[in-house]
Structures are given as C-alpha cells and as structure tokens.
C-alpha positions in Angstrom: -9.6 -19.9 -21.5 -9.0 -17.0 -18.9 -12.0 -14.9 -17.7 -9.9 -11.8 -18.7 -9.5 -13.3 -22.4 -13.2 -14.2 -22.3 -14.1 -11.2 -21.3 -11.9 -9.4 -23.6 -13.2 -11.7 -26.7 -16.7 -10.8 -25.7 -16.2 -6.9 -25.8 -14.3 -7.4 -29.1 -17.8 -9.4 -30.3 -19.7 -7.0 -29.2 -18.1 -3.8 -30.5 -18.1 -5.7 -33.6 -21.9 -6.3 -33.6 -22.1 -2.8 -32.6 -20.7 -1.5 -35.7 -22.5 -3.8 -38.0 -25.9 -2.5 -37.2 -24.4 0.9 -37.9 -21.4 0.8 -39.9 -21.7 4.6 -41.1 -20.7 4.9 -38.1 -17.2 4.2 -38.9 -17.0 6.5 -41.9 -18.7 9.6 -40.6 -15.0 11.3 -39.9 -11.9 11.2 -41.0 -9.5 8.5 -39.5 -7.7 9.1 -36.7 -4.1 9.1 -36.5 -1.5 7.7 -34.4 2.4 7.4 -35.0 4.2 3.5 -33.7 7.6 2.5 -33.3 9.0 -0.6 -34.7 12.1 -0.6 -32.7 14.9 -3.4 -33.0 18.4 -4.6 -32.4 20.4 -6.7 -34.2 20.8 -10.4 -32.0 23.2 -12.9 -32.4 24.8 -13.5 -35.8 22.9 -10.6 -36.9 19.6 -11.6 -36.4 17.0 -9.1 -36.0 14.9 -8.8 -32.8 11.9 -6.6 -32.2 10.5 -4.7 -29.1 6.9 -5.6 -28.1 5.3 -4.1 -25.1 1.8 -5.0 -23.2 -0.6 -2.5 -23.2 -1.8 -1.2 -20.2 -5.5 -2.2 -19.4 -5.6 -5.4 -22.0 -2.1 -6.6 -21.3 -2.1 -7.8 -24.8 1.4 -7.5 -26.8 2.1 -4.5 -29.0 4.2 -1.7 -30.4 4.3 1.3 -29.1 2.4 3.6 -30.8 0.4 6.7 -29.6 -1.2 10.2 -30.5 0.6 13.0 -32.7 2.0 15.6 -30.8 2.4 19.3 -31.2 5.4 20.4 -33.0 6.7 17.0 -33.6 7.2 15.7 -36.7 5.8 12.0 -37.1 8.9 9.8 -36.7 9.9 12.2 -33.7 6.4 11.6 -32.2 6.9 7.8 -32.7 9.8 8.1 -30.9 8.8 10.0 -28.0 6.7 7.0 -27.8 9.3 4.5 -28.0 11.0 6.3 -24.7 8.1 6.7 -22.7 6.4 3.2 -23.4 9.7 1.1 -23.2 12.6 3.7 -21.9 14.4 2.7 -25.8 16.4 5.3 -27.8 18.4 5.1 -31.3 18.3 5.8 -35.0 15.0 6.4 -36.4 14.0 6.3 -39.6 11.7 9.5 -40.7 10.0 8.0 -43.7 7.4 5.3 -42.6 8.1 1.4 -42.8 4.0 1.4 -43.3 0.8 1.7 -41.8 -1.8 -0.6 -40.5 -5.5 0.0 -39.3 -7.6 -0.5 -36.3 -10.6 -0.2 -34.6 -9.5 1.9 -31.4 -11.9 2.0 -28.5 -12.6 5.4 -27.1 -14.9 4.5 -24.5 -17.2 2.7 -23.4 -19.2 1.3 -26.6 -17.2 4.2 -28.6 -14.7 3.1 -31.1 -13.1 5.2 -34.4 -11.2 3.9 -37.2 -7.6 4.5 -36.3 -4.8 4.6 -38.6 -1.1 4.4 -37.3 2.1 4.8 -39.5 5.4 2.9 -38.2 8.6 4.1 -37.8 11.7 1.9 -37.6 14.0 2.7 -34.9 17.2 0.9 -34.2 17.7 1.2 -30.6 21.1 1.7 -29.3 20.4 2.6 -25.6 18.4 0.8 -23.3 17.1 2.4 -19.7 15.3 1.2 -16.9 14.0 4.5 -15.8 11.1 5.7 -17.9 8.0 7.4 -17.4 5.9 4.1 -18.2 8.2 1.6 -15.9 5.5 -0.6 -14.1 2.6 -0.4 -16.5 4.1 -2.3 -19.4 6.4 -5.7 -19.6 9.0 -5.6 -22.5 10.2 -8.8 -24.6 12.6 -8.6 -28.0 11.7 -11.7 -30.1 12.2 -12.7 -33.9 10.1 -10.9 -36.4 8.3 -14.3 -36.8 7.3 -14.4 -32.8 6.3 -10.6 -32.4 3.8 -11.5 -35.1 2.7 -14.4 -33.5 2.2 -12.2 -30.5 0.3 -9.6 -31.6 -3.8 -9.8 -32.4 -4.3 -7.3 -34.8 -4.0 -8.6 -38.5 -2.8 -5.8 -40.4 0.6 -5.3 -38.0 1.4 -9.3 -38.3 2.1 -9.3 -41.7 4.4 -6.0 -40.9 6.1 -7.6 -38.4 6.2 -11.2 -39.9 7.9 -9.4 -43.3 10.4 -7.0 -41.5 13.5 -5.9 -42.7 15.7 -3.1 -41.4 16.2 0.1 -43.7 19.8 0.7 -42.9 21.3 3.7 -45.2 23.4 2.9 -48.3 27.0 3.2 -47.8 28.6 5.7 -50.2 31.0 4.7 -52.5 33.5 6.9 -53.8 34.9 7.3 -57.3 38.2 7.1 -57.8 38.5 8.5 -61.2 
C-alpha cells in the first residue's frame, strides 16, 4: 500500500473514532448541502459513459459536486460545477437523479454530515480551458467502472444502477 493511501486510511479511521466517542456530534445541525453532476455521453453502440474527476488534495475519483450558490437554482449550481471541475457542458436535467450522504471534512478533526443531490447532465461540449485545468484528471468509464472507482458507498450503487432520463418523445394524434 502507498504512504498517501495509508495515510489517507488512517485519517478516515480516526475521524471515524472521533465521531464514535461523540456521535451527537453529527446531529447537532442540520445537514449540509451540496449539488453534484452526473455527467455522461453516449459511447459506442450507445453505451453510456460517465465523467469522474480526482479531487484535489486526496486525488481519489469522484463527481463533481460542490456548494449551493446564490441565485442558482440546484441543477444550475450542479452544473456550474460540472464546467469548472471538468470544463463539460450540455443538457441537464433539473429534477435530481438522487442523493447520497457523506461525512465531509471541514478541517482539521472537523467533519459535518453532508448531503449532495445529483443532477444528470448529458454533456455535448467538451473544453480544455477551464478554471480547474491542472488540479483534477478526467476519465469517462462504464457505469460499472465509475463505481468501482469511487469509495464512498452510497454514490456506487448510483453510479453502478445508472440510467439516462432522456425526455419522452411526443406522439401526435392523428384523429
């Protein structure tokens, strides 16, 4: 194992230790919220591919996700997200796909239940020049692999079980 994993698996251990000496301190406040991006194209023969990103201090493989933002509406906050973190745009979906939970770490041995709904976002333009370029790496992979990738529990079964919402055609009566 790598000394960053180590060290990364011995803060998770011992934020998690933390919290069970003093688990009211997770339910003191309210959740906090955060808006994510589950942005995808459509592969070969169709097949659906999804966007991961690295964070930027852990490295490890996610979605991007981030804070609300004043006079945004969620999915247009999960967007903005999208663009920033991985310079994607497209057609996003403004009712959630769902939500997940996590423990997000605030600071040093501070952490607050986080709750983050997903937004789906077919991505139809791609660009190299965004305002994250640098910090992140970017890899589409099956809905299978992206859940693989990622370490938080709740998301994997999101990811593992995706399926686009693509609008209903009309059909028209010809009575």
């Amino acid at each position: 194992m790598k000394n960053d994993d180590k060290r990364q698996k011995n803060k998770a251990a011992g934020l998690l230790q933390q919290l069970a000496l003093a688990p009211e301190t997770l339910f003191k406040g309210a959740f906090l919220q955060q808006y994510g991006a589950v942005c995808f194209r459509l592969g070969d023969e169709d097949k659906v591919e999804i966007l991961l990103v690295t964070s930027r201090q852990s490295r490890r493989w996610v979605i991007p996700k981030g804070w609300p933002i004043r006079r945004k509406k969620p999915f247009e906050a999960a967007a903005t997200e999208a663009w920033e973190e991985a310079g994607v745009q497209g057609s996003v979906r403004k009712k959630p796909i769902g939500r997940y939970t996590y423990l997000k770490e605030l600071g040093p041995d501070v952490v607050s239940p986080c709750m983050v709904d997903l937004f789906q976002i077919e991505v139809k333009r791609l660009t190299d020049d965004f305002k994250e370029r640098g910090e992140r790496v970017l890899v589409w992979v099956s809905p299978d692999e992206a859940a693989r990738r990622v370490r938080e529990l709740e998301p994997k079964s999101l990811l593992v079980s995706f399926r686009p919402h693509r609008p209903r055609a009309r059909i028209k009566n010809r009575w």
